[in-house]
N, C-alpha and C positions, 0 to 999 in steps of 0.2 A: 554553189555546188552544181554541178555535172547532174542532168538524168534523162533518162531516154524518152520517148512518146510514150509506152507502157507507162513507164513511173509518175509521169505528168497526168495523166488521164488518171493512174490510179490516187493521186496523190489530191487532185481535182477534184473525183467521185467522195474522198474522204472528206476530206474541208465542205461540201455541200450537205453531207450529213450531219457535223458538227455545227454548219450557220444553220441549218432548218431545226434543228435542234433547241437550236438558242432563239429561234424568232416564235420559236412554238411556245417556249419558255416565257417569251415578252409577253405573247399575246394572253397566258394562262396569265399573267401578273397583274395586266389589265381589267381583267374579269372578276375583281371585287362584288362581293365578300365571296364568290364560292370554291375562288382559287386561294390556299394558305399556305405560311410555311411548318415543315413535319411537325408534327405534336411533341414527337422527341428531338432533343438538341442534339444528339447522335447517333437517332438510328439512320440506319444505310438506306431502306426500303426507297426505292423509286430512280430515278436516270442522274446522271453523273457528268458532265465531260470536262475533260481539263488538258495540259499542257506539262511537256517536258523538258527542264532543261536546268541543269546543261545532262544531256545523252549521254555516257561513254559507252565503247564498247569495246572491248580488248579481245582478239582472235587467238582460239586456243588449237582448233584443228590441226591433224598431221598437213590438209590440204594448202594451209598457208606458210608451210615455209620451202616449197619452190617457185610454181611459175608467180603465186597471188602471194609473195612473203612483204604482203603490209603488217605493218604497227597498228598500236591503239588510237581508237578516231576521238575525236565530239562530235556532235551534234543536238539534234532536238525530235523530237516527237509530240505525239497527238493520241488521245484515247478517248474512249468512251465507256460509261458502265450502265447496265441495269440489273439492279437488285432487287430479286421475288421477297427479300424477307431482309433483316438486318444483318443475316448471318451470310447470305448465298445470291452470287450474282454471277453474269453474263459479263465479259468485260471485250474491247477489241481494242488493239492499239496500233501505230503505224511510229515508224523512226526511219532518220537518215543520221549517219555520221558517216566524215570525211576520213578517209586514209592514205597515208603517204608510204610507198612500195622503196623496197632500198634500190630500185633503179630511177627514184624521183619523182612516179607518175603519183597522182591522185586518184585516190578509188572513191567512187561513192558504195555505201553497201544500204540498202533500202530495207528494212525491217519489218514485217506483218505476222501481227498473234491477232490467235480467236482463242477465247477459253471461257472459263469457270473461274473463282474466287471464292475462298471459303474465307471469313471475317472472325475475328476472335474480338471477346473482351466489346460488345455492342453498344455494350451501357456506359462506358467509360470514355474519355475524349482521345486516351491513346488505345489506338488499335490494329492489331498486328493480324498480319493475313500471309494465307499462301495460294496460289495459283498454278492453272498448269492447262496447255492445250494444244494446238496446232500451231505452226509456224511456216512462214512462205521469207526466203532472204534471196535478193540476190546482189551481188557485187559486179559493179559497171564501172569502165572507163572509156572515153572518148575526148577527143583531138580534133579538133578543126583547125586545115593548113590552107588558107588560102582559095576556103570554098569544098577542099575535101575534106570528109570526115572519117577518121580513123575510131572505131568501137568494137569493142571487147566486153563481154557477158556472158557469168556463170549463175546457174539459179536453180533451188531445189527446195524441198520440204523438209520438216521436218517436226522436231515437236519442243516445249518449254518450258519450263518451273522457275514459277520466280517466289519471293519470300520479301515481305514488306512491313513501315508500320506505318499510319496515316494520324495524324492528329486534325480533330476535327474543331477548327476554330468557330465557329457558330452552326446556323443552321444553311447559312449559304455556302461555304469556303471551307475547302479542308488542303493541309498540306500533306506530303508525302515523302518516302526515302525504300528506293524498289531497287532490289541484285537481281538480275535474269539471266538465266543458264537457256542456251540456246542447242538443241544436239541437230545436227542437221548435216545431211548430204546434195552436194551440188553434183545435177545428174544430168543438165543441159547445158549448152555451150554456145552462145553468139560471137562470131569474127568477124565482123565485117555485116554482110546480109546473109551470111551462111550459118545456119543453123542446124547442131550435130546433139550427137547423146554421149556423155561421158562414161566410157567402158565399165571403170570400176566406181567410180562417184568419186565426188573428191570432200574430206570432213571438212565441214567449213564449222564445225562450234563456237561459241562464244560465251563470253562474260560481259553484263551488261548491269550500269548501276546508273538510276536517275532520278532527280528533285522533282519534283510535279506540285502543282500548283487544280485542285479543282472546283467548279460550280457546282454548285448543288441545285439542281432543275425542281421548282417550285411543285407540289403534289396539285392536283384537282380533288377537290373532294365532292 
């Protein structure tokens, strides 16, 4: 996949949070007897991060069926969670999936939520939740012919609700199955190096469903 120096840097800054995450995680594991795993085999309470795949995302906005009239992509993602309680957490997550434009091109569309989680059913190993918070998307293509490069970029905010259920296979690993409703307006515009404001905005909403795979980051006590 295609992305631009924004996405790379932003994409970058992510994965450094998720290794420092994990090396913090080792180093607690090493630190016998005063680092454990949770006392409960399924409560949430404490940091999280895990992996998505396979990503889809299917484009529902009026703004993609002219100039951006892509289809449904794949791809993958990356999250992270911290949870104050078993019931209530902090979650972020980052996705790309691939899409192909009915004039042939490939679009990357780069995916960022920040929110909340509310957890149902804590005591039990199946557990259904729903979420909801901010959202940043933007949809990029670019062309390199010969040393020149052709790119096009639209990107705006907006906001999310997703609805999930997680089974929690021990106290390290839990799996997932997440739908995410994305509402959102694309309000800026890259051509080339010129960068404009889109008059009216353009909907770029979505529908989003993913398997996730997560670590369960060892407590301190």
């Amino acid at each position: 996949m295609r992305s631009s120096n924004d996405t790379i840097r932003a994409s970058a800054a992510f994965a450094a949070v998720v290794l420092l995450l994990a090396c913090l995680a080792s180093a607690a594991g090493a630190q016998e007897p005063s680092t454990r795993w949770r006392m409960s085999r399924y409560g949430r309470t404490g940091a999280e991060i895990w992996a998505e795949f396979p990503l889809t995302t299917t484009p529902l906005g009026d703004g993609y069926e002219d100039d951006y009239d892509i289809g449904s992509g794949l791809g993958f993602g990356f999250g992270i969670l911290f949870a104050f309680s078993d019931k209530i957490a902090l979650e972020g997550r980052m996705g790309q999936t691939e899409h192909r434009s009915q004039d042939g091109r490939l679009w990357d569309l780069d995916q960022y939520y920040a929110g909340f989680r509310y957890m149902f059913r804590y005591e039990e190993p199946i557990q259904p939740y729903v979420a909801a918070g901010g959202a940043r998307m933007s949809l990029e293509w670019a062309e390199d012919d010969g040393g020149v490069s052709d790119f096009e970029r639209i990107w705006g905010f907006g906001a999310y609700g997703s609805v999930g259920v997680d089974y929690v296979l021990s106290r390290q690993w839990v799996v997932g199955l997440r739908a995410n409703y994305t509402w959102l307006k694309y309000s800026r515009a890259n051509i080339g190096t010129e960068e404009s404001d889109l008059e009216d905005g353009i909907d770029g909403s979505s529908l989003g469903f993913s398997l996730s795979l997560h670590y369960r980051i060892p407590l301190a006590w």
